[in-house]
C-alpha positions, -999 to 999 in steps of 0.1 A, spaced: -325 426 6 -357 440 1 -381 442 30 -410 424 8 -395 395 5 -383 389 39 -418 397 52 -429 370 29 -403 344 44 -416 351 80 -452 349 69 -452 317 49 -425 305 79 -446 316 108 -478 301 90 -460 264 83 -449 264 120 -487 266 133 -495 240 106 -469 216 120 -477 227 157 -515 216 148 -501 181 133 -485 179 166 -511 187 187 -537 164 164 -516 136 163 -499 139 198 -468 132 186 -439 161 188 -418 149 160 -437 168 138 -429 198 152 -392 190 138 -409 198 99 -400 234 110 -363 230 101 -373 222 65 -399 246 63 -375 277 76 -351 267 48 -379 259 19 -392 296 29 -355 313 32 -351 295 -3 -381 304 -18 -383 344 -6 -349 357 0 -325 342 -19 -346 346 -51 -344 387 -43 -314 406 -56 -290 415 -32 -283 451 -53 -301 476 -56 -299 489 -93 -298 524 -94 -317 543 -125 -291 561 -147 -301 594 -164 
């Protein structure tokens, strides 16, 4: 797996987490804080799975 895409996971991961910690914190309810589950699969989804696993070599 490329090391771009994972770093993009944990960014848009880590940034959706403070969102739903704010909506928390806003609202004072801490169910919100369960939207992380989605958001942790919507971001592995998004970044890594959409990377190639292989690594092509060029042929010469």
């Amino acid at each position: 797996m490329p090391i771009i895409q994972g770093l993009m996971s944990l960014t848009a991961w880590i940034t959706l987490t403070w969102v739903f910690i704010g909506l928390s914190i806003m609202a004072g309810m801490s169910f919100f804080l369960l939207g992380t589950i989605p958001a942790f699969i919507v971001c592995i989804d998004k970044f890594i799975l959409q990377s190639p696993l292989v690594i092509k070599e060029v042929q010469q």
